[in-house]
Kinemage of the C-alpha trace (Angstrom):
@kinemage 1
@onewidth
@group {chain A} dominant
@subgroup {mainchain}
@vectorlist {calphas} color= white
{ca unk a 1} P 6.114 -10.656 6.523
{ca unk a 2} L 3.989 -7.936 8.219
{ca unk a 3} L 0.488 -6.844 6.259
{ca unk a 4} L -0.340 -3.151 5.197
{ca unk a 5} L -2.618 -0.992 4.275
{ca unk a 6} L -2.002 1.880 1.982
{ca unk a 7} L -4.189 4.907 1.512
{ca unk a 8} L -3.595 7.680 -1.707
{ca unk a 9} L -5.201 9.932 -2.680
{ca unk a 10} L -5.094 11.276 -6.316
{ca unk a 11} L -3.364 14.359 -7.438
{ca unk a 12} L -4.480 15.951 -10.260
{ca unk a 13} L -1.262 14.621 -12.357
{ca unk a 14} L -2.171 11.800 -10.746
{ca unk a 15} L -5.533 11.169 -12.440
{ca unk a 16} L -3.979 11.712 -15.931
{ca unk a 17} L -1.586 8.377 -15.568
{ca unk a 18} L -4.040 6.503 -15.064
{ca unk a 19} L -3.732 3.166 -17.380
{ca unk a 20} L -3.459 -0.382 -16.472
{ca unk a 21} L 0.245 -0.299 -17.307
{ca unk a 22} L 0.588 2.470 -14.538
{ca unk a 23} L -1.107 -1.061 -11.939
{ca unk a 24} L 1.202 -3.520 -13.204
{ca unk a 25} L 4.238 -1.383 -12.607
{ca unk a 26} L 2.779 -0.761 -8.892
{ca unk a 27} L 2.900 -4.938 -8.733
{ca unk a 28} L 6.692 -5.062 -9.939
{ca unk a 29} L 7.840 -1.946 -7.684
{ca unk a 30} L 6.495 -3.972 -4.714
{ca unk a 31} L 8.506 -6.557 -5.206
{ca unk a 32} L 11.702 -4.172 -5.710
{ca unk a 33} L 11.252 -3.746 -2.090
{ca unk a 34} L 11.032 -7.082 -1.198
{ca unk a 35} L 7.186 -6.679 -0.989
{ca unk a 36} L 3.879 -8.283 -2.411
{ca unk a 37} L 0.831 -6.130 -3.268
{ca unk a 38} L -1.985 -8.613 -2.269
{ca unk a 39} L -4.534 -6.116 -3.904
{ca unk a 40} L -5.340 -2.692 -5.039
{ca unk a 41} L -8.894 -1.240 -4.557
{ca unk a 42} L -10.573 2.207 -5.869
{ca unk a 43} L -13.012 3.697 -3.537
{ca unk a 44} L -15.157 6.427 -3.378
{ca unk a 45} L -14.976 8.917 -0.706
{ca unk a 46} L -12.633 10.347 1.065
{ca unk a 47} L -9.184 8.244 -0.393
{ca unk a 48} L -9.459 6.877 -3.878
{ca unk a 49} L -6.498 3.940 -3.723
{ca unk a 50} L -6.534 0.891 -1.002
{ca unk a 51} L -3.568 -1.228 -1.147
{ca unk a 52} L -3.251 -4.590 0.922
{ca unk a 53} L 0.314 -5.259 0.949
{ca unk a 54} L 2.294 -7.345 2.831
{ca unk a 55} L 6.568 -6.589 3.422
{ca unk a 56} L 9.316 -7.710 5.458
{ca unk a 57} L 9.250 -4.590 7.771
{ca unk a 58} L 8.650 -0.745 7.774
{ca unk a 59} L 11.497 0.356 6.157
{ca unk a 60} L 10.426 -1.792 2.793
{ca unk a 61} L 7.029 -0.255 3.079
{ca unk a 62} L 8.098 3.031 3.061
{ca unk a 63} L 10.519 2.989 0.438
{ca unk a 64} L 7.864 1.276 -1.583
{ca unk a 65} L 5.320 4.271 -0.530
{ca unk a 66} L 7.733 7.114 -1.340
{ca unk a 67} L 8.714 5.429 -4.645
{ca unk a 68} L 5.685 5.435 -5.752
{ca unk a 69} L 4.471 8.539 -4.788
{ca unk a 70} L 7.432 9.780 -7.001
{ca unk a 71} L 6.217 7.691 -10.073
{ca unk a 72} L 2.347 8.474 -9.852
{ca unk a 73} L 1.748 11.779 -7.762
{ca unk a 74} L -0.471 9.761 -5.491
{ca unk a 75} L 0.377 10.371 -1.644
{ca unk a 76} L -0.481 7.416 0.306
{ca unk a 77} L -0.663 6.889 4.088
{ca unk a 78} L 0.554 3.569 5.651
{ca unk a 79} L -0.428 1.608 8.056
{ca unk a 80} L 0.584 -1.427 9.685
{ca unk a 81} L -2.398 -4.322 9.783
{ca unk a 82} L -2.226 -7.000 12.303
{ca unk a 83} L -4.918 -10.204 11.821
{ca unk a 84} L -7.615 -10.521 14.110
{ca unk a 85} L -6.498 -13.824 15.329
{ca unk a 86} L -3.048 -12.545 16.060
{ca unk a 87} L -4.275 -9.749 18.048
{ca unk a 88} L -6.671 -12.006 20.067
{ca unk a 89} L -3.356 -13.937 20.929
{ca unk a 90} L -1.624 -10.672 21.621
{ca unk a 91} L -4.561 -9.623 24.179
{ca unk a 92} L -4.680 -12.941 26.309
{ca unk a 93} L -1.277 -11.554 27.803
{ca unk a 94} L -2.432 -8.486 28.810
């Protein structure tokens, strides 16, 4: 499984759905994709949504992404996260 990060931003439609019904459903759509939503964040600032996530590959992640987008009006931007650990592994071959 790879780890993500997702980024939305709220439409105005977007704001009105808001309910803790509208979360859970984000949970179960993840795993119609094969996925697991390790958490979901609200900031303040520039995005408003920050998804950890973790999937079998890209293509998982975006189908999750557009899906959603469909069923909330929030537009998210994806990317993929790779552990510090794993990276420091990664740059000893380099």
């Amino acid at each position: 499984m790879s780890t993500f990060i997702l980024l939305g931003r709220y439409s105005y439609e977007a704001i009105k759905g808001i309910s803790a019904d509208r979360t859970s459903q984000a949970y179960d759509l993840a795993k119609k994709y094969k996925g697991n939503l390790k958490s979901i964040h609200i900031l303040c600032g520039k995005d408003d949504v920050l998804m950890m996530a973790e999937f079998p590959g890209t293509e998982e992640v975006v189908q999750f992404s557009v899906a959603l987008s469909r069923k909330t009006g929030i537009a998210f931007r994806t990317s993929e996260a790779i552990a510090a650990d794993r990276f420091d592994q990664l740059m000893r071959d380099v």
